[in-house]
C-alpha positions, 0 to 999 in steps of 0.5 A: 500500500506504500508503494500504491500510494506513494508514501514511502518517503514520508513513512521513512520521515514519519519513522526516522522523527519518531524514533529520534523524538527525545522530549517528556511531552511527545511521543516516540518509537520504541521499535519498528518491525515488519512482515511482508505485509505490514509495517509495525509502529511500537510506540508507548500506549499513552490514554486518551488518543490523538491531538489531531483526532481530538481536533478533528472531531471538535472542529472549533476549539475554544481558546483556552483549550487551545492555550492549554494544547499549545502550552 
């Protein structure tokens, strides 16, 4: 899939950022593997899903939610 969609480059990026991520307040790339079909991400479980996603969702946010993501 990859491939059919052009995203090796920017799998590689996405990996090579995770993997290099050294901060308390984001989250990293503990190991990578892969069959013939998959790419595995192994990263932390942190609750309460994706920033992006929560954004997504909310469409509009307030400011001081977006004062408290941003600080």
């Amino acid at each position: 899939m990859l491939l059919e969609k052009d995203a090796v480059s920017n799998t590689q990026l996405e990996k090579e950022i995770l993997m290099d991520v050294d901060n308390p307040f984001l989250i990293n790339m503990v190991y990578l593997l892969q069959n013939d079909l998959r790419l595995y991400f192994v990263m932390p479980f942190i609750n309460g899903g994706e920033l992006f996603k929560f954004c997504q969702d909310k469409k509009r946010l307030d400011e001081e939610t977006i004062k408290f993501y941003s600080a």
